[in-house]
N, C-alpha and C positions, 0 to 999 in steps of 0.2 A: 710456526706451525707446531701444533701439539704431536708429540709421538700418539701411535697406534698401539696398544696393547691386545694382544690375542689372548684369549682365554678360552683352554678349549677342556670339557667335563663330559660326565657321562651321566645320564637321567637318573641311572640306577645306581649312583654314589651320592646323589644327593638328598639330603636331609628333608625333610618334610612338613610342608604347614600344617595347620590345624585340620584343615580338608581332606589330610591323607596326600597332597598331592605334591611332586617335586619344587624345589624352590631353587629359581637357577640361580647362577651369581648377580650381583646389582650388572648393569651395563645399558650403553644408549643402544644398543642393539646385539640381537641373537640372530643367528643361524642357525635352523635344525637342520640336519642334512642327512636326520636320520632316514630320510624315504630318497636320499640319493647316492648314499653309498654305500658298498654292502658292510657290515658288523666287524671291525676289525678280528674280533673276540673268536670269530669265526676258527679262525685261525691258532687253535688250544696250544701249539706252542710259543707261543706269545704273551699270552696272558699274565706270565710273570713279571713280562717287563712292563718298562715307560716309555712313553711315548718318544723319550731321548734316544731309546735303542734302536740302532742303523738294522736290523731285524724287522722290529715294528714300523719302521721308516718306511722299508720296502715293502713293506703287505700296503700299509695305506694307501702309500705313492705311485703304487700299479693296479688300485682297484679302479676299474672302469669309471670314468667319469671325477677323478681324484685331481687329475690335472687338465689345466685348460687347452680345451680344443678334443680331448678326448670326450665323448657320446657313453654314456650312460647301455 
């Protein structure tokens, strides 16, 4: 069985086709979850980290609907 690779980006860091429009990374499948979870970014102390920081961990990981079984 093949590993799973996560790759996870942000619309508004990525690069742009000739259409003006975002160009995600290659993959057999995306996720937007942008209309189901709220904006990490929200959260202006954060902004400087990565996604690795136990800070930005905890904003994501208690946003409504972030973990299973938790409702939006």
């Amino acid at each position: 069985m093949e590993p799973i690779r996560l790759i996870s980006f942000g619309y508004l860091h990525l690069p742009t086709g000739p259409d003006g429009q975002p160009v995600p990374p290659a993959a057999d499948r995306i996720e937007d979850v942008r209309d189901r979870l709220r904006d990490p970014a929200a959260a202006r102390d954060i902004l400087d980290l990565d996604g690795l920081h136990p800070r930005v961990q905890d904003v994501v990981l208690n946003t409504p609907g972030a973990r299973p079984g938790f409702a939006p």
